[in-house]
C-alpha positions in Angstrom: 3.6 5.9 1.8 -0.2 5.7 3.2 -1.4 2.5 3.4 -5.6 2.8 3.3 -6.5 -0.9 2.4 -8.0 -3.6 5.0 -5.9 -5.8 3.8 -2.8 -7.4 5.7 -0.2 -8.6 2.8 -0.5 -4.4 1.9 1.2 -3.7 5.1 3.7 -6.5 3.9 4.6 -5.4 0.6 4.2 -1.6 1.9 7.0 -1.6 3.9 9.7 -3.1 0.4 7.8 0.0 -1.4 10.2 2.4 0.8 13.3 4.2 0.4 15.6 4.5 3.4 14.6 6.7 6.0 10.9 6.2 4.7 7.7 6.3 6.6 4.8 4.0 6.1 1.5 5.6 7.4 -1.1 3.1 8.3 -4.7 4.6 8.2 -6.9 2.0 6.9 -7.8 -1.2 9.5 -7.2 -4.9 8.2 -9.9 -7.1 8.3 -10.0 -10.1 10.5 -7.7 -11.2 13.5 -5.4 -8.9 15.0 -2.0 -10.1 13.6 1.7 -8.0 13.3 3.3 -6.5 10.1 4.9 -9.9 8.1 7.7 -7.6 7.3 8.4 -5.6 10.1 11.2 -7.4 11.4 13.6 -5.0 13.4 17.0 -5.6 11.3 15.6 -3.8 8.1 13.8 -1.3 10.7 16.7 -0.2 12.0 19.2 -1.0 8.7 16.8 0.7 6.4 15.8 3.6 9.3 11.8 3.1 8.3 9.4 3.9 10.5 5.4 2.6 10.5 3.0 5.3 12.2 -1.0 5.2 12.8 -3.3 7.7 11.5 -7.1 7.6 12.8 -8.1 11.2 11.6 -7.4 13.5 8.4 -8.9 16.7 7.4 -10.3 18.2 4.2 -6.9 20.2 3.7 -4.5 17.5 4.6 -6.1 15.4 1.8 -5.6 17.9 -0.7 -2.4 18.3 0.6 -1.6 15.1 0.1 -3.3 15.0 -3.4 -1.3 18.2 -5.1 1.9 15.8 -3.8 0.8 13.2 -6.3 0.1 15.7 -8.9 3.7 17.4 -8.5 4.9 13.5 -9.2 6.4 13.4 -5.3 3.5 10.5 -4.6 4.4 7.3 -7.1 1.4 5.0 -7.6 2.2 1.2 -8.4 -0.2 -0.5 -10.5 -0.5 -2.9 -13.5 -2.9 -2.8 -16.4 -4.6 -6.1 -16.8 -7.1 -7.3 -20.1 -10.5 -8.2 -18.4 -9.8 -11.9 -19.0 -7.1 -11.9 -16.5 -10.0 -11.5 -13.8 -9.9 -14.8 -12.2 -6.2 -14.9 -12.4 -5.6 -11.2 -10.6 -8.6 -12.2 -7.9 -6.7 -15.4 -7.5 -3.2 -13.1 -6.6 -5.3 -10.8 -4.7 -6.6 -13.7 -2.2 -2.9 -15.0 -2.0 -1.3 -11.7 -0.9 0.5 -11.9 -3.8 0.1 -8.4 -5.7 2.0 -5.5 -5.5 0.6 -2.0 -5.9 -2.9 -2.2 -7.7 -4.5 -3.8 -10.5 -6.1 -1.7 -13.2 -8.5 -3.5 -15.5 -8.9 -2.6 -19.2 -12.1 -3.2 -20.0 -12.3 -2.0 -23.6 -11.8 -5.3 -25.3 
């Protein structure tokens, strides 16, 4: 899993998101205060062999690499489709920490 976002609660949730023996790539810096993973603690490190690694650089054929994974089905995106009504409720969720994945929003009606 590559984790790209600024925000904190991402690192959080990233690391339920794995399977055993998964790797959690962190690439994008969180905003604020410098603060640890909340769920990093070292039993479900070591129970669940996961490991968290830093990435500052890339290239141009890494990230197609890393695209054709997704579109052989080996990268799984998380998200939820929301009606545009639900906007204050999914911002609300977003400021809490409290989504998992992404939020897509339908705005055809």
């Amino acid at each position: 899993m590559v984790v790209c976002t600024a925000s904190n609660a991402a690192y959080g949730q990233g690391l339920d998101f794995l399977k055993f023996n998964g790797t959690m790539v962190a690439v994008g810096i969180p905003e604020g205060d410098a603060q640890p993973i909340a769920n990093a603690d070292p039993a479900k490190l070591i129970i669940r062999q996961l490991s968290v690694v830093g990435s500052a650089v890339g290239n141009r054929k890494e990230a197609i690499e890393t695209v054709d994974m997704a579109a052989r089905g080996i990268v799984k995106t998380h998200f939820k489709l929301e009606k545009m009504d639900k906007l204050t409720e999914v911002f609300k969720a977003m400021d809490e920490g409290k989504l998992q994945g992404r939020v897509v929003l339908d705005l055809s009606g």
